[in-house]
C-alpha positions as CSV (number, residue, x, y, z in Angstrom):
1,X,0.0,0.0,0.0
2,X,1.3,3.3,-0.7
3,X,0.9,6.6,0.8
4,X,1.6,10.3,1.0
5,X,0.9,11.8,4.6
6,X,2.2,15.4,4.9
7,X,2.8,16.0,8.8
8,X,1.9,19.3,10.8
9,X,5.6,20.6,9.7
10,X,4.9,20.5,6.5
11,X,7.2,17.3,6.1
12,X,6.1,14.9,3.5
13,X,5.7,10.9,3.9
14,X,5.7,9.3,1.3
15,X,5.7,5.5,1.2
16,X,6.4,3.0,-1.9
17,X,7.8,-0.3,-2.8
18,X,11.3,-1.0,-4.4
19,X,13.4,-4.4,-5.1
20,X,10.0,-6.1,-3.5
21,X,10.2,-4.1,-0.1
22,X,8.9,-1.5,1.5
23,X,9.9,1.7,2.1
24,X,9.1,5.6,3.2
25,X,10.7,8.3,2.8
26,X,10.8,11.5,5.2
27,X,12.4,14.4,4.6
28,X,14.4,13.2,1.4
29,X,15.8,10.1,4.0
30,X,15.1,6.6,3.1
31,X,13.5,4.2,5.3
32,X,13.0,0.5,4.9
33,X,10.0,-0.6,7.4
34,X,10.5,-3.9,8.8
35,X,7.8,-6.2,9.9
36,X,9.2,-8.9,11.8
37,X,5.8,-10.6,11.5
38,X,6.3,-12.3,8.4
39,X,9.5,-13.7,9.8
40,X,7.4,-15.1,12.6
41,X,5.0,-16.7,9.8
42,X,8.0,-18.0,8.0
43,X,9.5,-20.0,11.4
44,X,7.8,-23.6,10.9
45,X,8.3,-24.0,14.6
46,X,6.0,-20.9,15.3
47,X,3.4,-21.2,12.6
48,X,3.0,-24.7,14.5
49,X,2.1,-23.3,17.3
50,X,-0.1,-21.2,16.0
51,X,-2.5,-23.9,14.7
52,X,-2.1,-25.8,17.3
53,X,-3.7,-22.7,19.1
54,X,-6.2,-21.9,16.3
55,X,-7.6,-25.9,16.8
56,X,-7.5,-25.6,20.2
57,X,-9.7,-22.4,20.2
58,X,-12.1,-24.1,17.5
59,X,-12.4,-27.3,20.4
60,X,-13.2,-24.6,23.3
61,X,-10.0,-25.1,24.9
62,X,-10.2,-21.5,26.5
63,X,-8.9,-20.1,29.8
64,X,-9.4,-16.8,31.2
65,X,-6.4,-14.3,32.3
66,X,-7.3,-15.3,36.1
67,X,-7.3,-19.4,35.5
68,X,-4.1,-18.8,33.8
69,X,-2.9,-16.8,36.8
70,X,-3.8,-19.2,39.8
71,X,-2.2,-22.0,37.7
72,X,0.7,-20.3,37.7
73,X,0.6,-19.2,41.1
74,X,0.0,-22.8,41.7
75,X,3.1,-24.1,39.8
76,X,0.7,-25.6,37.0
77,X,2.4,-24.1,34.4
């Protein structure tokens, strides 16, 4: 997605893609923006856990912030 924001100073934003990544630019100055997120998607190890979360979500396997708590207080976890 790219964008043009102009901020309160008058500076310009402008966002675009080059070489397949992303970039903005501010005040002439060249930044790439980084999501770390599809590194996380890429790790096999991670994207295992999340399905293993998603099916146990789908099965009601759901505990609330305090359960979690007390079974950690309790050494549970």
């Amino acid at each position: 997605m790219n964008f043009s924001l102009k901020a309160p100073d008058g500076t310009v934003i402008e966002s675009y893609h080059k070489d397949h990544r992303e970039y903005i630019r501010i005040a002439g100055l060249e930044y790439e923006i980084f999501s770390p997120v599809e590194e996380l998607d890429a790790d096999p190890e991670i994207k295992e856990m999340i399905e293993a979360s998603e099916k146990d979500i789908q099965q009601g396997k759901l505990y609330s912030t305090d359960d979690l708590v007390e079974a950690i207080k309790r050494g549970d976890w």
